[in-house]
C-alpha positions in Angstrom: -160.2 69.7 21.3 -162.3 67.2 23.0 -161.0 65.1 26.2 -160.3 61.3 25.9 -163.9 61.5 28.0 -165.4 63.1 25.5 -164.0 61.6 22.4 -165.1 58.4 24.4 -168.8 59.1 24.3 -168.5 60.7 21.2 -167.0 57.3 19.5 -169.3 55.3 21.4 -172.5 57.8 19.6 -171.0 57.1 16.7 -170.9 52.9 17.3 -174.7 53.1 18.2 -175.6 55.2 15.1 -174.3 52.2 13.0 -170.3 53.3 13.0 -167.2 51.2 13.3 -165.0 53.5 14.9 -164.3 51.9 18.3 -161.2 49.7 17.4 -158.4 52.3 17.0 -155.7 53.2 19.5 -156.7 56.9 20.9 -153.3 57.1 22.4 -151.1 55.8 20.0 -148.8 59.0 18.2 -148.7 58.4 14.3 -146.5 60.1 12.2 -148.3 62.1 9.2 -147.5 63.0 5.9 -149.4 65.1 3.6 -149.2 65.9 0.1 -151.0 68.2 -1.6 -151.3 71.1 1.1 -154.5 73.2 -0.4 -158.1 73.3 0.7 -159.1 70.3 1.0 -155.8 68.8 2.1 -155.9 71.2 5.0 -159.1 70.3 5.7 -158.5 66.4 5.8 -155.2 66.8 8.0 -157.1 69.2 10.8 -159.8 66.6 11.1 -157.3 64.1 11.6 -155.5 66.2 14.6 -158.6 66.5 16.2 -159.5 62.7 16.7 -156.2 61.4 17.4 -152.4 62.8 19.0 -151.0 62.1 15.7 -147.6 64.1 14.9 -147.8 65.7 11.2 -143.9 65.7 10.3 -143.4 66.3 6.7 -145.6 68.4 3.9 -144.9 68.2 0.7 -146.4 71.1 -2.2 -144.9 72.6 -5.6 -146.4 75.9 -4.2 -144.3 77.8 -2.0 -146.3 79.6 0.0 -149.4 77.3 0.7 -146.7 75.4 1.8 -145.6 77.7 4.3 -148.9 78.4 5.3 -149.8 75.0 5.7 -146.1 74.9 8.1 -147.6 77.3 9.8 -150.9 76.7 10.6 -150.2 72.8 11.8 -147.6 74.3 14.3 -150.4 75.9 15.6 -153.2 73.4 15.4 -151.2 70.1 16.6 -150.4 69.4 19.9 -146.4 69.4 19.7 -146.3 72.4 18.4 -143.9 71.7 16.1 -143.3 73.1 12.7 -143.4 70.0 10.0 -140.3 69.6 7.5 -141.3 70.7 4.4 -140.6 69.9 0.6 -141.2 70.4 -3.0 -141.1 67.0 -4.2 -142.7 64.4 -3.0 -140.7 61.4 -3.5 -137.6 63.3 -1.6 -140.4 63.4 1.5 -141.0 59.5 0.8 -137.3 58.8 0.6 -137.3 59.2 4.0 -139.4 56.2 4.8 -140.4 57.5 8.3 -144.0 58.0 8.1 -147.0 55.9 9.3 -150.1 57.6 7.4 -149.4 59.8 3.9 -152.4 61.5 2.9 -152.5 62.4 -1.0 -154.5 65.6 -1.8 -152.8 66.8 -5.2 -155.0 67.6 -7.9 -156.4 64.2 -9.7 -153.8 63.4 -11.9 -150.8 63.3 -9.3 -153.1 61.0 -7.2 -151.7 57.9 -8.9 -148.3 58.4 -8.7 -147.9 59.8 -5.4 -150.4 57.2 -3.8 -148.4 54.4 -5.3 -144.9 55.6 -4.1 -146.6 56.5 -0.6 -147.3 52.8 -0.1 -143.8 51.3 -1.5 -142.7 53.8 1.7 -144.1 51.5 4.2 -147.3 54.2 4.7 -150.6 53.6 4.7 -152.6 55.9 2.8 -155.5 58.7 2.9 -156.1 59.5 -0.7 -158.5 62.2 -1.9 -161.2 61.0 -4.9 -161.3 60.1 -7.8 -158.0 58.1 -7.2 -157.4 58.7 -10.9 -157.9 59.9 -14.3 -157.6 57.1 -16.4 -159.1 53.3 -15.3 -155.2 51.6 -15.6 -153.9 54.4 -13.1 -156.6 52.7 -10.7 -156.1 49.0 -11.6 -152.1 50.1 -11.0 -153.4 51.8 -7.6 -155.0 48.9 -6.3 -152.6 46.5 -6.9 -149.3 48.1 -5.4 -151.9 48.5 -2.2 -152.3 44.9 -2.2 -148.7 43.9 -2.9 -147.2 46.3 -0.2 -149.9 45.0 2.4 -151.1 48.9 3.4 -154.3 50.1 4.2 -155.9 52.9 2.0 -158.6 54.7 2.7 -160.3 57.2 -0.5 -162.0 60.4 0.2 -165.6 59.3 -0.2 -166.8 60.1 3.3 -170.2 60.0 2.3 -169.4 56.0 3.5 -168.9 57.8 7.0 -171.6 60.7 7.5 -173.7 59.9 10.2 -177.5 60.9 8.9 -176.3 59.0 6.1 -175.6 56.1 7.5 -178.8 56.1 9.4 -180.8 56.2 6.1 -178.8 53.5 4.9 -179.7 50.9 8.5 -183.1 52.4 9.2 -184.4 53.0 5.6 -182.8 50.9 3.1 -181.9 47.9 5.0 -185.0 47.2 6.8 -187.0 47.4 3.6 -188.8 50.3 3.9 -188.7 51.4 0.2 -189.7 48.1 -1.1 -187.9 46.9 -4.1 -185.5 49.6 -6.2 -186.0 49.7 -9.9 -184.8 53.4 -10.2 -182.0 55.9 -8.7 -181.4 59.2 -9.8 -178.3 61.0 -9.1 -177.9 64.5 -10.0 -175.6 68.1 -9.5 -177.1 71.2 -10.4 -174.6 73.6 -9.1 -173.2 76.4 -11.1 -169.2 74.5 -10.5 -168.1 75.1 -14.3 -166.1 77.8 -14.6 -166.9 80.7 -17.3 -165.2 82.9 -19.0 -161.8 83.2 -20.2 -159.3 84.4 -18.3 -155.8 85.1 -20.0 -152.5 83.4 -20.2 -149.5 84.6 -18.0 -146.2 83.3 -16.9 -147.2 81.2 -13.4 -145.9 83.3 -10.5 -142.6 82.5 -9.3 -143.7 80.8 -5.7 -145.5 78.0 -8.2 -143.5 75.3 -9.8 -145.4 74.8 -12.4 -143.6 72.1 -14.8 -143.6 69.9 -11.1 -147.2 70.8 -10.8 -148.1 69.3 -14.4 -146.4 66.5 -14.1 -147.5 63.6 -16.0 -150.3 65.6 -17.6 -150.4 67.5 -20.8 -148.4 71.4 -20.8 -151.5 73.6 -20.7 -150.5 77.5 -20.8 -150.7 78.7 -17.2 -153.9 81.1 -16.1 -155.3 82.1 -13.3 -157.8 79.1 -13.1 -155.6 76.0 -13.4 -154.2 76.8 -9.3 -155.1 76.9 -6.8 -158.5 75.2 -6.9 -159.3 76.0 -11.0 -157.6 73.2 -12.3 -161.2 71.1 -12.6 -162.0 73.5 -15.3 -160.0 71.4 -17.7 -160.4 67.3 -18.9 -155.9 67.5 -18.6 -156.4 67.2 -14.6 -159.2 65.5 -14.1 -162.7 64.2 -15.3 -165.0 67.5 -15.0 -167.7 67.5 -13.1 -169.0 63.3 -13.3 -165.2 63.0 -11.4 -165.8 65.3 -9.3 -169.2 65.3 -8.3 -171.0 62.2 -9.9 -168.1 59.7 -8.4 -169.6 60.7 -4.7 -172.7 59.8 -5.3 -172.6 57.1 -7.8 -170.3 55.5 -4.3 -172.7 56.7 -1.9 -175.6 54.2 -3.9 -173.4 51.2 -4.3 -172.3 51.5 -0.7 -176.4 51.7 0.4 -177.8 49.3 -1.7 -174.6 46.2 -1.5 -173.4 47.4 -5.6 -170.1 46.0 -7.1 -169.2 47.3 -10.7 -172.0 48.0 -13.3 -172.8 46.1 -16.6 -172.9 48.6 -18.5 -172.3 52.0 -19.1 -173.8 54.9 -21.6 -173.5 58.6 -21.3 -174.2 61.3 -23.5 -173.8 65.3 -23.1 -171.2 67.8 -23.7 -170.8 71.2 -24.1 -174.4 72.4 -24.9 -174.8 75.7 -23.4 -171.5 77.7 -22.5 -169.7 77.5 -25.4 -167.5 80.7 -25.0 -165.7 79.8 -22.0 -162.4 78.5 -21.8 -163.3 75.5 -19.7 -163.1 72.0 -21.7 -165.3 70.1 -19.1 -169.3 69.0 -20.6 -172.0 71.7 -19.2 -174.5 68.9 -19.7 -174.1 65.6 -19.2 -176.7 62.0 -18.6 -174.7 58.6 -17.9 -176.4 55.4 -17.3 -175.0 52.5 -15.1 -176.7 49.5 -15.4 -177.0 47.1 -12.5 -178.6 43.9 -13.2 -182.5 44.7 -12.3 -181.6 48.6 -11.4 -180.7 51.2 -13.3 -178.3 54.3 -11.7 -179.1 57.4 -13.9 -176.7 60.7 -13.4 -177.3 64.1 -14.3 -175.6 67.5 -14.5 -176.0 70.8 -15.7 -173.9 73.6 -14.8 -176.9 76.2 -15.4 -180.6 76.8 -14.6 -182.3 75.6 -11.5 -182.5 72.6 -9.5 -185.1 70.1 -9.5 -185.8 70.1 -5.8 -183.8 73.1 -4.0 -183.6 71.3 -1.1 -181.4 68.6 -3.1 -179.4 70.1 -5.7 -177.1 67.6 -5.4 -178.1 63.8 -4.2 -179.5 61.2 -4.9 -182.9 59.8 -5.0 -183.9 56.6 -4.9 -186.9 55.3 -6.4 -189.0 51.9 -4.8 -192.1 50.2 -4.7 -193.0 51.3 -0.9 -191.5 54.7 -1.0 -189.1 57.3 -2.0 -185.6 58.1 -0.2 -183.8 61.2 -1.5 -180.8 62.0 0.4 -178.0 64.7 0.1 -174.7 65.7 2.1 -177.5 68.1 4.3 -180.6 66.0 5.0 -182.8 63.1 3.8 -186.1 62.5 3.5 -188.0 59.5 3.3 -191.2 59.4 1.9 -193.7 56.1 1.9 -196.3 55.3 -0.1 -199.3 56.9 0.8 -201.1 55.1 3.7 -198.1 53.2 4.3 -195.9 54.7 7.0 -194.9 58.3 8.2 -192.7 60.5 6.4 -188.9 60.9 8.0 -186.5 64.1 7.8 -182.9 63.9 9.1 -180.8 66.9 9.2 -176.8 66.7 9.0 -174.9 66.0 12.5 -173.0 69.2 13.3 -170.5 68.7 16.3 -169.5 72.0 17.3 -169.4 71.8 21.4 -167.4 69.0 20.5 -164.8 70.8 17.8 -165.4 73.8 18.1 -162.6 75.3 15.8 -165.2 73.6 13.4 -166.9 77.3 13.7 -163.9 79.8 12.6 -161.7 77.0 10.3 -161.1 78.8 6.7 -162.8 77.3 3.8 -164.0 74.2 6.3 -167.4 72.7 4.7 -168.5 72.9 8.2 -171.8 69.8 7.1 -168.4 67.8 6.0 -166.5 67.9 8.7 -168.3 65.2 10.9 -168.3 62.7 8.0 -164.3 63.4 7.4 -163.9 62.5 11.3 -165.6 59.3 10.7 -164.3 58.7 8.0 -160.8 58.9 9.5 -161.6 57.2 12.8 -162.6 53.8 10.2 -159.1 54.4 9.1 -157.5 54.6 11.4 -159.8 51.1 13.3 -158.2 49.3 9.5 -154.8 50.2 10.3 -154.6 48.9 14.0 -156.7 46.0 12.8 -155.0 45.6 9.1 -158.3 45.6 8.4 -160.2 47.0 4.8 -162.0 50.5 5.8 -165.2 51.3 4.6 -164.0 53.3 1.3 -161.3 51.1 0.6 -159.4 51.5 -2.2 -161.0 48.8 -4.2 -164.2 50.6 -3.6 -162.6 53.7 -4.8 -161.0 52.3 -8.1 -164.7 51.1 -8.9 -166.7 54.5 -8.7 -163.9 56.0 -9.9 -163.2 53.9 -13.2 -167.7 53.4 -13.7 -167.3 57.7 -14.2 -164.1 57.3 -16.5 -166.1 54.8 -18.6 -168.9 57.3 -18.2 -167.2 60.3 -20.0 -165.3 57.7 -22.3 -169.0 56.3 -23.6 -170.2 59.7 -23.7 -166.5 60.7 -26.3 -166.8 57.4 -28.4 -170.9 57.4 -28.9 -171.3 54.0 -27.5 -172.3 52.1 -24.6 -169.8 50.0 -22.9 -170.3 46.3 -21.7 -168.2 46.1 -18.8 -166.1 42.3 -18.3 -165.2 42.9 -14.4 -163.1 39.7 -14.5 -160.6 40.6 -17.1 -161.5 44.3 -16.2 -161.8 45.1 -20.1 -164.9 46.3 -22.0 -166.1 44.0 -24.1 -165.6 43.5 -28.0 -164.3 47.3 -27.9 -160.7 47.4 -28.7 -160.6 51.4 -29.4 -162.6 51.9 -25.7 -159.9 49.4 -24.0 -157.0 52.0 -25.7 -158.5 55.3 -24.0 -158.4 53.1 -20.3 -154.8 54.7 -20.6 -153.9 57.8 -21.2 -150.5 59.3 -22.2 -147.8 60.4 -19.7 -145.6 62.7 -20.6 -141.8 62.8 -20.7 -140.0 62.2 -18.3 -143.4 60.7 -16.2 -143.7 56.6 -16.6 -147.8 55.6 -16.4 -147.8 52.8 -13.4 -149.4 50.4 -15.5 -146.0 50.1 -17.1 -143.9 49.8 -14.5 -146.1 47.9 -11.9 
């Protein structure tokens, strides 16, 4: 753990590479919540301990023994050395209405419910991406943020990761690729799962009815948890809510983008048709922008188109080309008009470095998740809006809903971002909800 020396010159680092992170209280002791206490839970709450003397008293999981694990390994990583309460169901940890930050790390289609209650709890909130699966859950998000005044922050820390950033200020903004007609963004990794693995009973430290939820009953196998669950369209939005909501953020944050025009999409299962995963293998989607066009790609199978970038973006102008990645960027001018420029990720391990031996860590992530929770923690002292704000959020996230929803109907979407409604489509404006089930109320109803 750094001293408040270090930290110091680190935050001031940050400021000159084009970061906000100055404004917060270093000293101040914050009381945490998390919920949701898998990978990347775990990995959101460490960072958190290591840029501030916040005091994690409460985790909350329907799995027994992550939760204990969890207990355990924050009794050893914070600086109290205390052993958080711990509980099986979330809104008995909210009823308690003693925390300052919640962070939300369930799978997808808890994020809604559990972000929502966090906030009527008096917490401001650190809530893992897509907020949602359905557009209404985010319009519901979004306004119980508002109403209850709290600041909340979503997971898309591309926002906050430094070589990033530089691209943006030093690239983009000083009009080194000319005018943008054209950005590409793409995942080629090999992240759907195949095969079929068989049904069983869910093992007795798993409360699996509590884990469902407000989704549909699945039968339980060995994909759905822990970490499996993105396998199936009942938890989330495949591999466009996973992957495609990153970096279809990580463009509107560069280039100044609000909500799209329209949207088209089409794909599906093309190739893997044998496994037991529902998500599309193969998928294009469109989002129109005015005078710029944002095209996405996936394919869970065959090779990159650039190994160096198998998941980015690239962005397409009159005076060069900019591809950038969660590892690198490169910049590439027009010939005769400037020298190329490559920029490597910002590791920081004499600064953290527990960065090196963490489980499971994406150690290239880590900076960005630091940053991204220093900006949080600068909106809460300031009750300011952070850089992925959950208005930001709800718009990447509902652009990919409408994505996989064009791609399911066979038509592209006009998008009305006053009345928040596709246009002329009354059977597209039905699917914007999707069914809860008993005893689980959809927030649009009740909010």
């Amino acid at each position: 753990m750094p001293t408040n020396i270090d930290r110091r010159k680190f935050l001031l680092a940050l400021a000159a590479a084009g970061g906000s992170a100055l404004a917060f209280d270093e000293q101040k002791r914050r009381r945490v919540g998390l919920i949701g206490t898998g990978w990347y839970g775990k990995s959101d709450l460490f960072r958190l301990i290591q840029i501030s003397p916040v005091e994690v008293v409460s985790l909350c999981d329907v799995d027994k023994r992550m939760l204990a694990e969890c207990a355990d390994m924050v009794a050893a990583r914070q600086a109290s050395k205390k052993r958080p309460r711990t509980y099986s169901d979330y809104r008995e940890m909210l009823k308690e209405k003693d925390l300052d930050i919640v962070e939300v790390a369930t799978p997808d289609h808890w994020h809604a419910l559990t972000m929502i209650e966090a906030v009527k709890a008096g917490a401001d909130v650190y809530c893992q991406k897509p907020i949602s699966v359905d557009v209404a859950e985010g319009q519901a998000m979004l306004r119980a943020a508002r109403k209850y005044g709290k600041v909340v922050q979503i997971g898309t820390q591309r926002r906050s990761t430094p070589h990033l950033v530089e691209a943006r200020d030093t690239i983009i903004k000083e009009g080194r690729l000319g005018k943008i007609g054209l950005v590409e963004i793409y995942c080629y990794y090999h992240m759907r799962a195949s095969g079929n693995p068989p049904d069983t009973n869910p093992p007795e430290y798993l409360d699996y009815e509590m884990w469902t939820g407000p989704a549909p009953m699945r039968p339980y196998n060995a994909w759905v948890h822990p970490r499996g669950w993105r396998a199936f369209m009942e938890y989330g939005n495949g591999i466009v809510g996973d992957m495609c909501v990153h970096m279809l953020d990580m463009v509107r944050w560069m280039l100044g983008l609000g909500w799209p025009q329209r949207v088209a999409s089409t794909g599906g299962i093309l190739v893997d048709k044998a496994s037991k995963s529902n998500i599309s293998d193969t998928q294009t989607a469109t989002f129109d922008f005015d005078d710029l066009r944002v095209v996405w790609q996936h394919r869970s199978y065959g090779d990159s188109a650039d190994e160096k970038y198998p998941w980015g973006a690239t962005f397409y102008g009159d005076k060069g080309t900019l591809k950038a990645s969660v590892f690198s960027y490169d910049f590439t001018p027009v010939e005769g008009k400037g020298q190329p420029v490559h920029k490597d990720v910002t590791y920081e391990f004499e600064q953290y470095p527990e960065d090196k031996t963490e489980k499971d860590l994406e150690r290239h992530v880590a900076p960005a998740i630091r940053h991204h929770m220093q900006d949080f923690l600068a909106a809460i002292d300031s009750r300011g809006r952070p850089v992925a704000d959950i208005e930001e959020g709800y718009i990447s996230t509902a652009s990919c809903i409408l994505a996989n929803l064009a791609m399911k109907t066979g038509r592209t979407f006009e998008w009305d971002a006053l009345n928040q409604r596709v246009v002329g489509d009354d059977e597209a404006n039905r699917l914007l909800a999707r069914a809860y089930r008993h005893p689980w109320v959809h927030p649009s109803a009740s909010s």
